[in-house]
N, C-alpha and C positions, 0 to 999 in steps of 0.2 A: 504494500500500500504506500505510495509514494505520496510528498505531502509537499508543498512549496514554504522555504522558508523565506520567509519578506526582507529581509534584513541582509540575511546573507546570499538572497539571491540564487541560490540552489534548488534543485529538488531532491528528500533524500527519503529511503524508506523510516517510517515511521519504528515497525518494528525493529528493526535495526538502533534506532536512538533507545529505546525504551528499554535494547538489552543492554547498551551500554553504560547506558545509566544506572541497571539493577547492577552490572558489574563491578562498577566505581565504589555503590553502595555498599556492597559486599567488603568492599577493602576499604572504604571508610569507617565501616563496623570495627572491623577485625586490629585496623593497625592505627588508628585516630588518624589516620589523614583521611584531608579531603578529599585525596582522590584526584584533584586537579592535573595531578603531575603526570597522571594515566590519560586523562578525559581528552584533555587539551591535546595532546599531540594527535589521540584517537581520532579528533573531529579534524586536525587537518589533514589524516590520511584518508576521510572522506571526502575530502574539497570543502570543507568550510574553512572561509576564507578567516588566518592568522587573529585580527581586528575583534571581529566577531566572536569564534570560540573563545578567548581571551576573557571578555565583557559580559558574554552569556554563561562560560560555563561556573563564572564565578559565584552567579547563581542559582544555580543546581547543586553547589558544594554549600551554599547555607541549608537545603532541604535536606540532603542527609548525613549533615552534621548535627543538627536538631535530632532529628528520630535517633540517630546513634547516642548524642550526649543524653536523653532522657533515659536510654538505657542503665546507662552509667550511674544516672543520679539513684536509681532504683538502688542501686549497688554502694553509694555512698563512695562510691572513685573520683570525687572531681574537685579538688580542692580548690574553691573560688576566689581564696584570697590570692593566689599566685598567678591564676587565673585573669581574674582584675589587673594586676600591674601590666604582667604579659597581652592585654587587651589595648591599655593604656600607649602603650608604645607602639602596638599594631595600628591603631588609628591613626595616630602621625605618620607610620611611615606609609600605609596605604593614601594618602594624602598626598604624599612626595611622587608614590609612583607613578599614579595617574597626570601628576604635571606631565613628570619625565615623559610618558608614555604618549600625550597631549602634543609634545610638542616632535616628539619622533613621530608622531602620524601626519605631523602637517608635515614632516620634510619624507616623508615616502620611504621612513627607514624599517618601521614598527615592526615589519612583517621577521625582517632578517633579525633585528633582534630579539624576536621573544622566543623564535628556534635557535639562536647561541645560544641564548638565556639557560633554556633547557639543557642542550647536549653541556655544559659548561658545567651546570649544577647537578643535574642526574648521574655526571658521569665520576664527580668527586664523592658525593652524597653517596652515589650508589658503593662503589669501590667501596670506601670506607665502612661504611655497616656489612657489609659482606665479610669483610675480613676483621672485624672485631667481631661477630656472631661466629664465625668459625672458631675462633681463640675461646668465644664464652664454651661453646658447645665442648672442645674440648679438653678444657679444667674443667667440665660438666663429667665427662666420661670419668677423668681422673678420677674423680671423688671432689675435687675442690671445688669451694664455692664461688662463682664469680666474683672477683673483688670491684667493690664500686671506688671508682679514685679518687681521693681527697685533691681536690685545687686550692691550693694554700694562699693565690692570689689573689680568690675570690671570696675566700673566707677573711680576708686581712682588709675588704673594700668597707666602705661606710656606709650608712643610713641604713642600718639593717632592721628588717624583719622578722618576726616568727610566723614560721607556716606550718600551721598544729599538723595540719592534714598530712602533708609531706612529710614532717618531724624535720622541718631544717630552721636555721636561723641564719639568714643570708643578708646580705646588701639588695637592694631593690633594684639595685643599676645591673648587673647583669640580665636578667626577666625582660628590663626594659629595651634595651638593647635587641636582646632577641627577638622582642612584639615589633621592633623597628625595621628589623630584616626582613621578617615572616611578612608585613605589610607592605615593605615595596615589592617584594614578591606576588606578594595576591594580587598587588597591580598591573603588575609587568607581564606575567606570568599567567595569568588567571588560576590561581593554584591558592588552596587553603595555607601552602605554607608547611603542612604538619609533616614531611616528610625532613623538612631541616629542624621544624620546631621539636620534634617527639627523639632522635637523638641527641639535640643540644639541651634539651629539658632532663634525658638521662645522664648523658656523660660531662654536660657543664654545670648543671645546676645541681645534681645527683641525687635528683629525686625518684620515688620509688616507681616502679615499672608500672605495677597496678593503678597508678592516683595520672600516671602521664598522659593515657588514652583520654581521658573524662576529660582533663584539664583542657588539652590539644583543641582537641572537640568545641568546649566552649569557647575557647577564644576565635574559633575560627569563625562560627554565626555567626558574630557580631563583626569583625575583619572586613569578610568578604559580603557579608549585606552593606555596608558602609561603600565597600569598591565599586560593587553593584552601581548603587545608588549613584557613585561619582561617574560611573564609565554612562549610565545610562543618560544624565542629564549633560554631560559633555560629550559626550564621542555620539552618542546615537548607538550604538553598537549590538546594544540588548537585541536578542530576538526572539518575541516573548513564544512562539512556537515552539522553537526550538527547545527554550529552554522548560519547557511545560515539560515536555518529553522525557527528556533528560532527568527533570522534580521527580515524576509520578517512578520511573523505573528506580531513580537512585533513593527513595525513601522506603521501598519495600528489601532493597538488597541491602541496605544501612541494620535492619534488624537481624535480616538469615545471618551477616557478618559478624554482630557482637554475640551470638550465640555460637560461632565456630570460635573465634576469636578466645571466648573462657576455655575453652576446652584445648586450646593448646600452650604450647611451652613459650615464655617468651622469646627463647633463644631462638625455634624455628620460627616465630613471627617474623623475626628480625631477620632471617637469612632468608626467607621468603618475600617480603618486601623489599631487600638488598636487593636480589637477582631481578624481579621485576624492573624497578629504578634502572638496571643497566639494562637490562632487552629494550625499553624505548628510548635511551639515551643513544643503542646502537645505531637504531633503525631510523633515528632523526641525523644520527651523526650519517650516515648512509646517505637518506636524499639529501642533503645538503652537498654531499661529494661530488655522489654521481648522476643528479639532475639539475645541473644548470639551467634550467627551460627559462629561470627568470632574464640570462644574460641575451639570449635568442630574442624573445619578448621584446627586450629592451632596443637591441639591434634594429629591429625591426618597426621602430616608434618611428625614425628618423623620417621614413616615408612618406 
């Protein structure tokens, strides 16, 4: 059933969106991310144009981030005071991105950046968590228990904190920092973010595995409805078909995912979302090599 999208100008099958959506859902359950980092490059290997999947899919990642974090709160996993700061810093930096992003679409550049953007972050992001879930898994087998690493330089920073839920007592500025990144992300990107935020929330902040997903999650509603909101009243970009599609599949696979999600190990969560991260880091890195069609295109303007 094929359906026109007004915005992006295409025609795509319906079904098709609505599984991709349940798909993304499924793994915003399971690992507290958005999802974005899958969806986005998903919608431009079906010809949705750069601009658009960006602006639209960033809201389809507040629907099931909602259904997944209500899971959570049932579970008492979402520690809101950390939550908050890390939210706090995300709206600034969602702010900054959509200038950036504003003003790379007036100069014709948006499209080539927000696929660096990706292969550039998926491919360090991914790397990295693969080959520390491997290390955990393997002091797993040992008998030993993962050790979580004290950062001695961010226990030494000011204006600390108690966060009951986590059990840490920390500085505020690192949290904030990281809402700051996670938002020019959600901008640029059209990405919740929770694929950088849910290992820097482990291994820099060093807080527990269990309370990360919930947190992730809520920061990312309010993140990327904020992006939404800026891409829609400035760029035009939303398409609200589109992303209808996208809502109804990603809020049904957002619940089957936090019910697979308890039932496994963290370590394989992590090396399972690791290897994902790099299969579409490859497969962007790929067309950007060996499909130049934009240079031809351009060639051929001159006429």
């Amino acid at each position: 059933m094929q359906v026109f999208l007004p915005i992006a100008e295409v025609s795509v099958n319906a079904f098709l969106l609505l599984g991709l959506g349940g798909l993304v859902g499924v793994l915003s359950g399971m690992f507290g991310v958005g999802g974005g980092f899958l969806m986005t490059p998903l919608l431009f290997f079906i010809g949705i144009p750069p601009a658009v999947a960006v602006a639209t899919e960033a809201n389809q990642i507040v629907a099931s981030s909602f259904s997944g974090v209500l899971a959570h709160f049932k579970r008492k996993t979402v520690d809101l005071r950390i939550g908050t700061v890390l939210l706090i810093g995300g709206l600034v930096g969602a702010a900054l991105g959509v200038y950036v992003f504003n003003i790379l679409k007036a100069q014709g550049q948006v499209d080539l950046l927000v696929k660096l953007c990706y292969v550039v972050f998926l491919g360090v992001i991914g790397g990295l968590m693969f080959f520390e879930s491997l290390n955990a898994i393997r002091k797993t087998k040992k008998g030993k228990p993962p050790a979580r690493k004290k950062h001695n330089w961010i226990h030494g920073l000011p204006f600390k904190m108690r966060f009951r839920v986590s059990g840490l007592y920390i500085s505020v500025i690192p949290p904030l920092v990281v809402g700051v990144c996670v938002g020019v992300l959600a901008a640029i990107m059209g990405v919740g973010g929770g694929f950088i935020m849910v290992p820097a929330m482990i291994y820099l902040l060093g807080m527990p595995t269990k309370v990360v997903v919930g947190t992730s999650l809520f920061q990312i509603i309010f993140v990327t409805a904020f992006t939404t909101m800026l891409h829609a009243t400035t760029n035009y970009t939303v398409d609200v078909v589109l992303a209808v599609l996208l809502l109804v599949g990603g809020v049904i696979g957002a619940q089957v995912g936090t019910r697979i999600g308890v039932k496994m190990k963290a370590e394989q969560l992590r090396i399972l979302l690791a290897l994902m991260v790099l299969a579409v880091c490859g497969k962007l890195a790929l067309d950007l090599l060996l499909q130049p069609a934009e240079l031809y295109s351009l060639g051929g303007a001159g006429h």
